[in-house]
C-alpha positions as CSV (number, residue, x, y, z in Angstrom):
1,X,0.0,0.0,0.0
2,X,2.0,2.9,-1.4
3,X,1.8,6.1,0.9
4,X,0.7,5.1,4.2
5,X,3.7,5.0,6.2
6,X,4.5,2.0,8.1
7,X,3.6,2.1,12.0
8,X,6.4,1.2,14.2
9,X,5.8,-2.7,15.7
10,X,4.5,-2.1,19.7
11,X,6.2,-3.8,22.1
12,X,4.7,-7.1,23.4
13,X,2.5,-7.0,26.3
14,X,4.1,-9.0,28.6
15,X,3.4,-8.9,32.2
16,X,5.9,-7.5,35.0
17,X,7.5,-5.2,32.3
18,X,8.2,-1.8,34.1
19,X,8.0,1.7,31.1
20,X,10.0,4.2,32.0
21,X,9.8,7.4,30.1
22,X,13.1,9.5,30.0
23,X,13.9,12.6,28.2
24,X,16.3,12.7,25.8
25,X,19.3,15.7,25.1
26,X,17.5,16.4,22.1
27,X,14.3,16.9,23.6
28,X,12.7,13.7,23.0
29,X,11.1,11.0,25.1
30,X,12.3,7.5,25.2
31,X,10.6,4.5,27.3
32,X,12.7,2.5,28.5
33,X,12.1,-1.1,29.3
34,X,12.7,-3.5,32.7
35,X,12.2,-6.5,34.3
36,X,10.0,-5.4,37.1
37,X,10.9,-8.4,39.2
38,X,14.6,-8.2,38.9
39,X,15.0,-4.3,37.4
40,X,17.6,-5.8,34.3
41,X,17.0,-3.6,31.2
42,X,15.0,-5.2,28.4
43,X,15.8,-4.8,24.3
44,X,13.0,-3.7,22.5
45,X,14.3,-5.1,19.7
46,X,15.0,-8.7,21.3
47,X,12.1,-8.3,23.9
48,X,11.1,-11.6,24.0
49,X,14.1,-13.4,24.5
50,X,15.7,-10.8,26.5
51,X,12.5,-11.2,29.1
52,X,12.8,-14.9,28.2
53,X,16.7,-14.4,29.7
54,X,15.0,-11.9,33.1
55,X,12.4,-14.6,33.5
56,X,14.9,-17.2,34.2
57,X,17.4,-15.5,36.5
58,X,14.5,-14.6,38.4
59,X,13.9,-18.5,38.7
60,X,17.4,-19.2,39.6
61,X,17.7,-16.5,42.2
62,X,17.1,-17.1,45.2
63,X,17.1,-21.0,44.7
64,X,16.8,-22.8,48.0
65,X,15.7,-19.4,49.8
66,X,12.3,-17.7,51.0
67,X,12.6,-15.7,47.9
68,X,11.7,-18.9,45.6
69,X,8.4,-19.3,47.9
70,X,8.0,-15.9,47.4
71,X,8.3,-16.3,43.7
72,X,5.9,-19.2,44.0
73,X,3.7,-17.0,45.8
74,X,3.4,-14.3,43.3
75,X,3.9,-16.4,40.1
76,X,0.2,-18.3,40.9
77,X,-2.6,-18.8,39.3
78,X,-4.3,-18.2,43.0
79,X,-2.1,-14.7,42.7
80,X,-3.4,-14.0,39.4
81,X,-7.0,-14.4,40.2
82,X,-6.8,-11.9,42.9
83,X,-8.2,-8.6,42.3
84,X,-5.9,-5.8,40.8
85,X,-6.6,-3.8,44.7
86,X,-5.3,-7.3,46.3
87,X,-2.1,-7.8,44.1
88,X,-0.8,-4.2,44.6
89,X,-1.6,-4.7,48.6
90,X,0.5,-7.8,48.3
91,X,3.5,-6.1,46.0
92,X,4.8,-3.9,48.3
93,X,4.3,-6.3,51.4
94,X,6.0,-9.1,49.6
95,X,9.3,-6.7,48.6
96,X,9.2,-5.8,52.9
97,X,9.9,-9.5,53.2
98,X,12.2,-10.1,50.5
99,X,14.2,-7.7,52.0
100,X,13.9,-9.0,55.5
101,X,13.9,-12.9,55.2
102,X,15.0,-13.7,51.6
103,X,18.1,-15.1,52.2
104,X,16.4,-17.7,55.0
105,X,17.1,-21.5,53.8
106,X,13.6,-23.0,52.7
107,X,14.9,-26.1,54.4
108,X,14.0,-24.2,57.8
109,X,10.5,-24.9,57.5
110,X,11.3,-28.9,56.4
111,X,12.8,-29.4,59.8
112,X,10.2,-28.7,63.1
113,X,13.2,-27.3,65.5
114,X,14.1,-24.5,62.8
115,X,10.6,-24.3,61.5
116,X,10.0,-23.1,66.0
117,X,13.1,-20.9,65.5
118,X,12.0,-18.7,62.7
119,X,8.2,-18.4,64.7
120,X,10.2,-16.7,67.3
121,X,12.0,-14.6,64.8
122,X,9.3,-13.6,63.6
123,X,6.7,-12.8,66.2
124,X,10.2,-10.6,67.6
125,X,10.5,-8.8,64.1
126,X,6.4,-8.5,64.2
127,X,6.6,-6.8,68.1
128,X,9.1,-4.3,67.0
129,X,7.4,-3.1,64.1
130,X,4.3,-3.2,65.8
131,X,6.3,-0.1,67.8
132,X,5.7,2.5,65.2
133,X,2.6,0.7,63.0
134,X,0.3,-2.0,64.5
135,X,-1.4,-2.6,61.5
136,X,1.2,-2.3,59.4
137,X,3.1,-5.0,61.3
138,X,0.0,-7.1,61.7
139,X,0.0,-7.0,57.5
140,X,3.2,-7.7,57.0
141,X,3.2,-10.7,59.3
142,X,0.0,-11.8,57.4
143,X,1.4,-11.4,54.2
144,X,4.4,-13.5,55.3
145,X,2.1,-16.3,57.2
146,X,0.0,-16.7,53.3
147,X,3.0,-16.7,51.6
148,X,4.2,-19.8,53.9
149,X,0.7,-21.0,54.4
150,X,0.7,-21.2,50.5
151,X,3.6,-23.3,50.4
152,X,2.6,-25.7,52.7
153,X,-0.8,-26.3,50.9
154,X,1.8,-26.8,48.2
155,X,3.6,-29.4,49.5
156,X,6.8,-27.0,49.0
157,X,7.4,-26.7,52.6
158,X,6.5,-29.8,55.5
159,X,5.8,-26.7,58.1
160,X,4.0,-23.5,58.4
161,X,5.6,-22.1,61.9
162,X,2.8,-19.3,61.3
163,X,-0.1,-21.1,61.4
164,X,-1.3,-18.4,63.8
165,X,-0.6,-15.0,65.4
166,X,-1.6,-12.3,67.7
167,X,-2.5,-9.3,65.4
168,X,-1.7,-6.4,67.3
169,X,-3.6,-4.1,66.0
170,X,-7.1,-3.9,67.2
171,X,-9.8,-2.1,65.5
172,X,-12.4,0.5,67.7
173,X,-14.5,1.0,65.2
174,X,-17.7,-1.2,66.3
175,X,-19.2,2.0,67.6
176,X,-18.9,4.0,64.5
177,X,-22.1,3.3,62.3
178,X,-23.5,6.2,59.9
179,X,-27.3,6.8,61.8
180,X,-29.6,6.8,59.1
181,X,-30.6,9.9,60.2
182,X,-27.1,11.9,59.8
183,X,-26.9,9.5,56.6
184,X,-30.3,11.4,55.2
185,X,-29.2,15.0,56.6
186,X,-25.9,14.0,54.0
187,X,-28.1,13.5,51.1
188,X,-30.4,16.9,51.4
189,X,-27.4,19.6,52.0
190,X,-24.3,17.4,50.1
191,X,-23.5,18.4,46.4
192,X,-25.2,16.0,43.6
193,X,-22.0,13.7,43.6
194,X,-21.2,13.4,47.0
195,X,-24.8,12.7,48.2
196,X,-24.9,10.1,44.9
197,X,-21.9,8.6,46.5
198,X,-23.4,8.3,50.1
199,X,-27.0,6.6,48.2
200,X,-24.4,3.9,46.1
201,X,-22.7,3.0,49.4
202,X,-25.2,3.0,51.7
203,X,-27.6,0.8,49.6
204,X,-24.4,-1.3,47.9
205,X,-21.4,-1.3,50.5
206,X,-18.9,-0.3,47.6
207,X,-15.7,0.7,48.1
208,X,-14.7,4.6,47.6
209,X,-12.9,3.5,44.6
210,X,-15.5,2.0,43.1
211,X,-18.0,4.5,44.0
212,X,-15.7,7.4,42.3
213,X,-15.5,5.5,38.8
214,X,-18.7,4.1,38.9
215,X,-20.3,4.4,34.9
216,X,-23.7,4.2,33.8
217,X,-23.1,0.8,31.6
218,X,-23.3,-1.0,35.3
219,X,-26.9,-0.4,35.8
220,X,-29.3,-1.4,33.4
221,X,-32.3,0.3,35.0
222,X,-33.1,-2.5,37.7
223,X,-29.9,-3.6,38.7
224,X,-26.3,-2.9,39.7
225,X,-23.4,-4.3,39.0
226,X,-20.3,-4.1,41.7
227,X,-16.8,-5.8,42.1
228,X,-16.8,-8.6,44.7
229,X,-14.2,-8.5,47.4
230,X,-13.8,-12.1,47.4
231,X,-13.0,-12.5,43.4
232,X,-12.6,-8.8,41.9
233,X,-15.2,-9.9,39.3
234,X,-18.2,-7.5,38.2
235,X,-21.7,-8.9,39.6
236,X,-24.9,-8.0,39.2
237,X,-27.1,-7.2,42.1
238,X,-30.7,-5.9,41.7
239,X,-30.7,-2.2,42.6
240,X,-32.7,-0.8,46.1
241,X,-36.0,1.2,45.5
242,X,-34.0,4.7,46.9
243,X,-30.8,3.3,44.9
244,X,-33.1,3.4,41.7
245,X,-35.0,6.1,42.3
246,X,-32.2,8.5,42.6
247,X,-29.9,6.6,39.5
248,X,-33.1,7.2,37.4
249,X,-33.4,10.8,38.4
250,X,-30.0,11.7,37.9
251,X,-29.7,9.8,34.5
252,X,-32.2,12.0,33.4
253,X,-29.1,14.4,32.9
254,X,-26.3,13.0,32.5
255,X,-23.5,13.8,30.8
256,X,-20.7,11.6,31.2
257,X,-19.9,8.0,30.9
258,X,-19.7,8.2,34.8
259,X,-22.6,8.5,37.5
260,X,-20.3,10.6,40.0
261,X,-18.8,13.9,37.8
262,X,-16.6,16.9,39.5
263,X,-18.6,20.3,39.3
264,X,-16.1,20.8,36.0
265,X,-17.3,17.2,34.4
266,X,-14.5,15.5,34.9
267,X,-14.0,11.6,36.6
268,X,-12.8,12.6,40.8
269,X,-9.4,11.9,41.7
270,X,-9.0,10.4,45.2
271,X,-8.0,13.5,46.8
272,X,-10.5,15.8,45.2
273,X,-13.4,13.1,45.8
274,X,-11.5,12.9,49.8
275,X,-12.1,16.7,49.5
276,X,-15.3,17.4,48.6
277,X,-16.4,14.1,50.9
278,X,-15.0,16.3,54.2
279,X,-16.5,19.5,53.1
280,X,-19.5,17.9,53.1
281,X,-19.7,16.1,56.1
282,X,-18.4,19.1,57.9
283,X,-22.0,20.7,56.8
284,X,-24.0,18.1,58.3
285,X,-22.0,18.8,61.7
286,X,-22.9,22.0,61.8
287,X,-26.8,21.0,61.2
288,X,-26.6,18.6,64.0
289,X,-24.8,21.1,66.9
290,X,-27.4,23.7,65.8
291,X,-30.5,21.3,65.8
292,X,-29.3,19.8,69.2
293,X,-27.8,22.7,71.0
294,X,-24.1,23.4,70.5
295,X,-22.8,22.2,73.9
296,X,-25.0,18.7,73.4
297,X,-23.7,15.8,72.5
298,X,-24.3,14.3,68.7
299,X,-22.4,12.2,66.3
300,X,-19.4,14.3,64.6
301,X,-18.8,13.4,61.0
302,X,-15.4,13.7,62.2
303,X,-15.2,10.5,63.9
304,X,-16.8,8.5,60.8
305,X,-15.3,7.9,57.7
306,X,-16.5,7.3,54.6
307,X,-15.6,3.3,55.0
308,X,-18.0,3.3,57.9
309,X,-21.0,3.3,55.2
310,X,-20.0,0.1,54.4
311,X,-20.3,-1.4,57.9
312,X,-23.2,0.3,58.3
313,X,-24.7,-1.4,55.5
314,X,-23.9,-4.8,56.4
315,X,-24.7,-4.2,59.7
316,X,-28.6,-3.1,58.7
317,X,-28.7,-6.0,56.5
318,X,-28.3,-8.7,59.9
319,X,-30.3,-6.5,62.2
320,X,-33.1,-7.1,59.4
321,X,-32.2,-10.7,60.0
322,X,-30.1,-11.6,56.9
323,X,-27.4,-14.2,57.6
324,X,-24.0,-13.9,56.9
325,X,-24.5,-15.9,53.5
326,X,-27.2,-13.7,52.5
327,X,-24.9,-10.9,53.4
328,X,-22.1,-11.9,51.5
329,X,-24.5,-12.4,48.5
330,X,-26.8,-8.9,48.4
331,X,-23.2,-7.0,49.1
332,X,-20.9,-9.6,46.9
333,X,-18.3,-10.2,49.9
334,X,-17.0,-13.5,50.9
335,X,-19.0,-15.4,53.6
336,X,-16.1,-14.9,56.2
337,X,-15.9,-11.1,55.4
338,X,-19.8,-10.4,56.1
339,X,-19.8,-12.6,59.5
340,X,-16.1,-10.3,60.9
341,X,-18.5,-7.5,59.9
342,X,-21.0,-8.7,61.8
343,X,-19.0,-9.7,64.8
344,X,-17.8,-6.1,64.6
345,X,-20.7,-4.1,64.3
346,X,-22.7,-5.6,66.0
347,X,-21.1,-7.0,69.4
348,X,-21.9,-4.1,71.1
349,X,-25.3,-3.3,70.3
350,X,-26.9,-6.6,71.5
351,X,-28.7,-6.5,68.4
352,X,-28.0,-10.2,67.4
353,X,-28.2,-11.2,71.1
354,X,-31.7,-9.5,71.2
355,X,-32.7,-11.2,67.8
356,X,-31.9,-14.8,69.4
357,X,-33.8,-14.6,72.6
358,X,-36.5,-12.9,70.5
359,X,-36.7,-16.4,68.8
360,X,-36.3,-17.7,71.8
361,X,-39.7,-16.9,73.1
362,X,-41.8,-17.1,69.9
363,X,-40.5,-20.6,69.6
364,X,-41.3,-21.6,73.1
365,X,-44.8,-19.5,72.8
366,X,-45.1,-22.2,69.3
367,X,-44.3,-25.3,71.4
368,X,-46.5,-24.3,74.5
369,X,-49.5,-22.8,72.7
370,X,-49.2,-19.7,74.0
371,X,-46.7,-17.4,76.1
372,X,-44.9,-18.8,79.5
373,X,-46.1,-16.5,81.7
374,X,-49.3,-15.2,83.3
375,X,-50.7,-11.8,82.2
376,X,-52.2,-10.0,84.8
377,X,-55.2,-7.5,84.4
């Protein structure tokens, strides 16, 4: 075909290759190309067998060390089929222990004395990072107890010497549900978005993430379709009547390929949607200390977070009397993820405990034929 010019070959999509884009003397951009896994430079003109060559030192280093069950680890299909959120939790967690114990002998967890040895080691390592970071100690040590849990399920390793572990971070956020009521007082004074945000989690549980790139293709006028926590995979779920109601209204004039827009029309950024989120709540603060006196006490936006929603929601859902299955299913989270929820949320309220004995009665009011006590008139 003469006089269309030729279009330069793209590189191959291969995964772990890292792009860096450099400029030139001349003024010019050039990407350079890297094994992400080991950093060695990649041809672009040999880029197969050059990340054919990265591919294998990668194999070979580390040999007989942590590092290979790391690499076993991260090189699995159970890795792959995480969601993209879990894998770039895992990628900087998993480089904090390369660093730390790559160089320990895999034969340490074949042998039960050693295996005993590095659980001391590590519970130390865990206490003194729990010093500065609880949490971030307590996921590190988690990271490092899948990573060898993995291997055992293997058959890599004979011994898992973290089979267990006191986490020491410990969460106090069973108090903090949205009220419905502060959660309405959002809606009525928030901008469009940010009240469209508090109706998508409040009626879905999504993640703030989610909620920010949220487009109109995911709901097809009776249903919603969210990422499960469990899988990363898109579900559909049908959509609440106030989740509807307000999608329907709002899609009356819309103008993007998103639900949630900036006032400028453009997809939020995490900071601007943080932003706009804390203005907002700071106006429903303000309603509450001058509807309830400013010296009385009243929930503070300040204390909640936007995560809370997402408790909250679950934790409606089993005061309603849904299960932890059904939980998991209306909200797409794993089974184990709605019941820690529950246990949460819900310990201190006494709303299960209230639930059972409610039961309780009704069935020995079934069984007796009527109620177990004597009314008195």
């Amino acid at each position: 075909m003469r006089g269309r010019p030729r279009l330069p070959n793209k590189p191959l999509k291969l995964k772990g290759i890292h792009r860096v884009k450099k400029r030139q003397a001349d003024g010019s951009i050039r990407v350079y190309l890297y094994h992400r896994a080991t950093g060695l430079p990649l041809d672009e003109n040999r880029l197969a067998e050059t990340y054919a060559d990265a591919e294998k030192k990668m194999r070979t280093k580390g040999e007989g060390t942590f590092l290979q069950l790391i690499r076993h680890f991260d090189q699995s299909a159970y890795f792959d089929g995480l969601s993209e959120e879990s894998r770039k939790q895992y990628i900087w967690k998993l480089k904090r222990l390369e660093a730390r114990w790559g160089t320990c002998p895999v034969a340490t967890f074949n042998d039960a004395d050693d295996a005993l040895e590095f659980r001391k080691d590590a519970l130390a390592w865990h206490n003194e990072l729990g010093k500065a970071s609880p949490r971030s100690a307590d996921n590190l040590v988690a990271a490092l107890a899948r990573v060898l849990s993995f291997a055992r399920e293997k058959a890599v390793i004979k011994f898992n010497p973290l089979d267990t572990f006191a986490r020491l971070y410990r969460s106090h956020r069973s108090d903090l549900t949205w009220p419905d009521e502060l959660q309405q007082q959002f809606i009525a004074n928030a901008r469009t978005a940010m009240a469209m945000a508090m109706i998508l989690v409040r009626n879905t549980a999504m993640r703030a993430s989610d909620v920010r790139r949220f487009p109109w293709t995911r709901y097809d006028g009776s249903r919603v379709q969210i990422r499960s926590t469990k899988t990363g995979k898109l579900l559909w779920i049908p959509a609440t009547r106030e989740l509807k109601a307000h999608l329907d209204k709002l899609k009356e004039t819309k103008v993007g390929a998103l639900v949630m827009l900036t006032p400028t029309g453009k997809a939020y950024t995490k900071r601007y949607f943080n932003e706009h989120w804390r203005e907002d709540c700071d106006k429903v603060d303000a309603i509450n200390a001058e509807a309830k006196g400013a010296h009385a006490e009243y929930v503070k936006t300040a204390d909640l977070t936007f995560h809370d929603n997402r408790g909250t929601a679950a934790t409606l859902l089993a005061e309603a009397g849904a299960t932890a299955p059904e939980i998991a299913e209306a909200l797409c989270w794993s089974v184990d993820k709605a019941q820690k929820v529950i246990d949460l949320y819900l310990a201190r309220r006494g709303v299960l405990a209230a639930n059972a004995i409610r039961k309780l009665e009704d069935h020995r009011d079934k069984i007796s034929g009527g109620p177990s006590y004597s009314k008195s008139g």
